[in-house]
Each structure stands twice: as C-alpha cells, then as structure tokens.
N, CA and C atoms as a LAMMPS dump frame, in Angstrom:
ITEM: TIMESTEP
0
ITEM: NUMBER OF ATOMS
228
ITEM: BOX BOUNDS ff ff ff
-5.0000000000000000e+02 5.0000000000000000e+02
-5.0000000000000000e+02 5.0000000000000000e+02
-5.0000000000000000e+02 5.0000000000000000e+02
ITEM: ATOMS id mol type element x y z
1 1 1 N -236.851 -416.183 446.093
2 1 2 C -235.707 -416.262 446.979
3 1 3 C -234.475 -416.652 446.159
4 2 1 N -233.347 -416.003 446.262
5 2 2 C -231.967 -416.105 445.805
6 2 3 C -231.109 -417.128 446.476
7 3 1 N -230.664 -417.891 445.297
8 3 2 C -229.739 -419.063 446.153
9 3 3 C -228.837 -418.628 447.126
10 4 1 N -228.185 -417.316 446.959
11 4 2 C -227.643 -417.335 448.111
12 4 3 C -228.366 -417.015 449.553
13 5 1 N -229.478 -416.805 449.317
14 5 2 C -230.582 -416.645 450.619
15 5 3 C -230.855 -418.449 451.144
16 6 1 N -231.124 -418.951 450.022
17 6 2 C -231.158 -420.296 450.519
18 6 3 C -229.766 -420.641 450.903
19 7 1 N -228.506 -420.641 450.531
20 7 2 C -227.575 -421.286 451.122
21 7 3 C -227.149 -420.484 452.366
22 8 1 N -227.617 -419.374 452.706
23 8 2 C -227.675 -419.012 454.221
24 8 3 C -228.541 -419.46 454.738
25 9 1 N -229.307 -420.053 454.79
26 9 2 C -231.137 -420.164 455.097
27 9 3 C -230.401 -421.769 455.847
28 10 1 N -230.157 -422.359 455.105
29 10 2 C -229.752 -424.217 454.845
30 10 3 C -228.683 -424.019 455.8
31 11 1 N -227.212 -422.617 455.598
32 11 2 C -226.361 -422.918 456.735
33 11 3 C -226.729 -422.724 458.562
34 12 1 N -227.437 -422.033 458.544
35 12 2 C -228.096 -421.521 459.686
36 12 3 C -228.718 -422.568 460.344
37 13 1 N -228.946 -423.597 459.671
38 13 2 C -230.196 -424.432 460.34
39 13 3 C -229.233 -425.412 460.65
40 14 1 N -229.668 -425.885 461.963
41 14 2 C -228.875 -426.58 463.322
42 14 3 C -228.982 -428.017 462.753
43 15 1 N -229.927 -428.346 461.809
44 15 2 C -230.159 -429.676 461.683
45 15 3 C -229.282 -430.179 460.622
46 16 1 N -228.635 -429.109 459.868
47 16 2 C -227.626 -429.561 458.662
48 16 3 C -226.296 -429.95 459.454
49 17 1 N -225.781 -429.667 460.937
50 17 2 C -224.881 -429.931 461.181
51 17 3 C -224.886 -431.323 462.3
52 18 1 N -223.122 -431.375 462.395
53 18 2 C -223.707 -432.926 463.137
54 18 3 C -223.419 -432.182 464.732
55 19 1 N -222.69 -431.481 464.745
56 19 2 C -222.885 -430.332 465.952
57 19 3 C -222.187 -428.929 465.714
58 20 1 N -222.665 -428.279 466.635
59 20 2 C -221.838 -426.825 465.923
60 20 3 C -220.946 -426.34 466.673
61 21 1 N -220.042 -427.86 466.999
62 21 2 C -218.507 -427.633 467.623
63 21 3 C -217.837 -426.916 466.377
64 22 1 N -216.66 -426.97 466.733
65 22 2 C -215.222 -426.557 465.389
66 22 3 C -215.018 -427.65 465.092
67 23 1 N -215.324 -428.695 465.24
68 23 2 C -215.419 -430.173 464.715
69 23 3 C -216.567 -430.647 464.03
70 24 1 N -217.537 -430.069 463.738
71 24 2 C -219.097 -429.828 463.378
72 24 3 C -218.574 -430.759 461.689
73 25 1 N -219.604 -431.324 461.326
74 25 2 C -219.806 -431.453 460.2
75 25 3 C -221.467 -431.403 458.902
76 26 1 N -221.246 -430.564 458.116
77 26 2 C -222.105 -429.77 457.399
78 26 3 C -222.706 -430.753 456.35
79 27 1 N -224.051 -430.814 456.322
80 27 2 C -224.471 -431.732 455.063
81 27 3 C -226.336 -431.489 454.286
82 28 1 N -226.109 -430.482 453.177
83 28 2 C -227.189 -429.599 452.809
84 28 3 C -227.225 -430.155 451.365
85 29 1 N -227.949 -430.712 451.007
86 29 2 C -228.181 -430.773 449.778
87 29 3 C -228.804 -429.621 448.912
88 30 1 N -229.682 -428.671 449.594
89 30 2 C -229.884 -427.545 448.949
90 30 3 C -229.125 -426.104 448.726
91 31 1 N -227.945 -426.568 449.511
92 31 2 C -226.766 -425.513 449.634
93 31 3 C -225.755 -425.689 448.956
94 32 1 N -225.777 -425.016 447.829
95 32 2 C -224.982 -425.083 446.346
96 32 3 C -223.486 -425.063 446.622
97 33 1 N -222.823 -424.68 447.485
98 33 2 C -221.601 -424.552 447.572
99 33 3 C -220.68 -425.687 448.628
100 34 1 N -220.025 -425.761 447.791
101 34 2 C -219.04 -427.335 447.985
102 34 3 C -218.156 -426.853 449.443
103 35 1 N -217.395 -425.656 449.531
104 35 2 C -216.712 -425.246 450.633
105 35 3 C -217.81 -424.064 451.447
106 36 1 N -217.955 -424.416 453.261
107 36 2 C -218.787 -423.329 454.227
108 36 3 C -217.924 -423.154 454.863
109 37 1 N -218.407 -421.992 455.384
110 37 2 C -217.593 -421.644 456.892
111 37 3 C -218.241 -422.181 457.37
112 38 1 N -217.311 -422.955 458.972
113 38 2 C -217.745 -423.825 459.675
114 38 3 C -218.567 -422.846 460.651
115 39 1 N -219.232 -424.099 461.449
116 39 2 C -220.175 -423.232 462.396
117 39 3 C -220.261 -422.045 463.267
118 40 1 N -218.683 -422 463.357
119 40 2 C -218.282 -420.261 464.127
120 40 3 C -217.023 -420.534 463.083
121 41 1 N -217.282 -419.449 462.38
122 41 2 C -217.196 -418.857 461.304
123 41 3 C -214.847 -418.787 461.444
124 42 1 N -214.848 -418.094 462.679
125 42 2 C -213.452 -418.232 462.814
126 42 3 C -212.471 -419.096 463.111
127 43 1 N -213.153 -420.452 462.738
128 43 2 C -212.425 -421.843 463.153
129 43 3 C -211.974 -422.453 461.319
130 44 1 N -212.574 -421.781 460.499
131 44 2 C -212.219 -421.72 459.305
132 44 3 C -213.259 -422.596 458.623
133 45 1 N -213.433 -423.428 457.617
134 45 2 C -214.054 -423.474 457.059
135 45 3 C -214.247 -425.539 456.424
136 46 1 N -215.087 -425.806 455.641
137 46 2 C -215.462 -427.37 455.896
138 46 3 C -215.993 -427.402 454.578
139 47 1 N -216.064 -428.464 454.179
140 47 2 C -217.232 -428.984 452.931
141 47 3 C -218.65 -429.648 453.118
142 48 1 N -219.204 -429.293 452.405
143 48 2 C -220.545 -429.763 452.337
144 48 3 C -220.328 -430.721 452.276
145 49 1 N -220.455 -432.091 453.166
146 49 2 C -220.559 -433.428 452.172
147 49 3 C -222.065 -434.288 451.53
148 50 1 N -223.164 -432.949 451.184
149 50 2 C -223.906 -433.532 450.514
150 50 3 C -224.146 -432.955 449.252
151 51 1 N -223.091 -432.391 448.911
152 51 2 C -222.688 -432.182 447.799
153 51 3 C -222.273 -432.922 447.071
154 52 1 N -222.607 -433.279 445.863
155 52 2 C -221.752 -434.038 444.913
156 52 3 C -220.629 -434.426 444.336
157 53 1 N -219.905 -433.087 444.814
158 53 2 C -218.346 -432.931 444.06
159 53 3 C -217.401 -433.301 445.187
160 54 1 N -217.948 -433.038 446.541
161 54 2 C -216.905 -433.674 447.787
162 54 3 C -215.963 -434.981 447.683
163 55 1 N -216.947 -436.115 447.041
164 55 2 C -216.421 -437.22 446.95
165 55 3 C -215.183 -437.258 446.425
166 56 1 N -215.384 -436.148 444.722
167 56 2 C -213.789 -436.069 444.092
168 56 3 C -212.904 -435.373 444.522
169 57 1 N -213.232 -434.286 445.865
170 57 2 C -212.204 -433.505 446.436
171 57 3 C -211.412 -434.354 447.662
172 58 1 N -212.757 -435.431 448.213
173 58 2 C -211.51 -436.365 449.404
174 58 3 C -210.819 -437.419 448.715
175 59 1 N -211.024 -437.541 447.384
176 59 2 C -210.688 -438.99 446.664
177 59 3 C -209.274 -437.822 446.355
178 60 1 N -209.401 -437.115 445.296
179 60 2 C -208.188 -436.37 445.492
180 60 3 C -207.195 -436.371 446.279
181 61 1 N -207.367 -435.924 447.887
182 61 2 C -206.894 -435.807 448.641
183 61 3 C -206.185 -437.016 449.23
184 62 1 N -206.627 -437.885 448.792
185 62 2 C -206.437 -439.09 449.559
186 62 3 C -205.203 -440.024 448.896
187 63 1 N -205.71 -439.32 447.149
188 63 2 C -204.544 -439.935 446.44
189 63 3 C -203.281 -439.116 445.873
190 64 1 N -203.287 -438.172 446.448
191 64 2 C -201.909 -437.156 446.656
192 64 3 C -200.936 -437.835 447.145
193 65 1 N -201.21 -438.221 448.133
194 65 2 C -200.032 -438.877 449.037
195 65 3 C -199.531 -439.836 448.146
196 66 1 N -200.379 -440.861 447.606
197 66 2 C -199.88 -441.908 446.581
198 66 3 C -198.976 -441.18 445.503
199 67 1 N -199.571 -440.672 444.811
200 67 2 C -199.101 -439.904 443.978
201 67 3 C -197.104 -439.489 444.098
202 68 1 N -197.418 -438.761 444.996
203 68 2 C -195.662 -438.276 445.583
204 68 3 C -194.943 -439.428 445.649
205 69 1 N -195.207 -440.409 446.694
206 69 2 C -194.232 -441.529 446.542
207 69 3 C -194.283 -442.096 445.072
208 70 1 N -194.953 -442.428 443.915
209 70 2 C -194.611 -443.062 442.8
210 70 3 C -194.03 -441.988 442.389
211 71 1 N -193.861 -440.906 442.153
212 71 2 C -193.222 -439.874 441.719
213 71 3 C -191.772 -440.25 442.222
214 72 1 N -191.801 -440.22 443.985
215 72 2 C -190.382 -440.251 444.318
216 72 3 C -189.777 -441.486 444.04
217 73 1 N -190.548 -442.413 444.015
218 73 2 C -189.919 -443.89 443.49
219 73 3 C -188.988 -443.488 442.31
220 74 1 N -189.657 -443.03 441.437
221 74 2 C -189.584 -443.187 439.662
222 74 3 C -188.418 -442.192 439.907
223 75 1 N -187.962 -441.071 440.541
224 75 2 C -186.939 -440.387 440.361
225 75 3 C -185.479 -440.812 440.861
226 76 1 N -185.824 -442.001 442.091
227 76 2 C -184.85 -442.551 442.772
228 76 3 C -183.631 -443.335 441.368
C-alpha cells in the first residue's frame, strides 16, 4: 500500500477527526502530510496536528504578530 493510499485511508476515518463539522479538527499520526482538506473538502483546508511540524507552523504564527510590532517599534 502507497502512502498516499494510507493518507486517504487515515483521512476518511471518522475517528481521526474531532467532528466532521467545518470546524472539525484532524489528528493522524500515520498521515504524512502536515496541511488536509478539511472534512468537506470545500470549507478549505486544516493541519494535521499530529504531525510533528504543526507545532513550528502555530509557534510561527503566533510570533508574527510579535515580530511586526518590534519591527514597527524600531522604525518609529
């Protein structure tokens, strides 16, 4: 079986999500890919968070905002 058979296999299954609203949240450790489409597919798309690399994509995210204001400080 081809990982991408397993990471359809892993998205499909009801038990990886916490519901399969558009608010759903996805968590597969055997599903290699960091970004899914969310549970209906046209509500756009979510991260695995049992993925490994998530942590550095919300830590990222989180310190953007910081980021800009010391930026805008330092230019003031």
């Amino acid at each position: 079986m081809k990982q991408d058979d397993i990471n359809n296999m892993e998205w499909r299954n009801p038990a990886n999500w916490t519901w399969r609203g558009p608010l759903g949240l996805y968590a597969s450790k055997r599903d290699t890919r960091l970004i899914v489409p969310k549970a209906t597919p046209m509500m756009g798309w979510t991260l695995n968070f049992a993925h490994p690399a998530w942590v550095y994509v919300v830590a990222g995210i989180a310190v953007l905002p910081l980021a800009f204001e010391v930026i805008r400080r330092l230019v003031q």
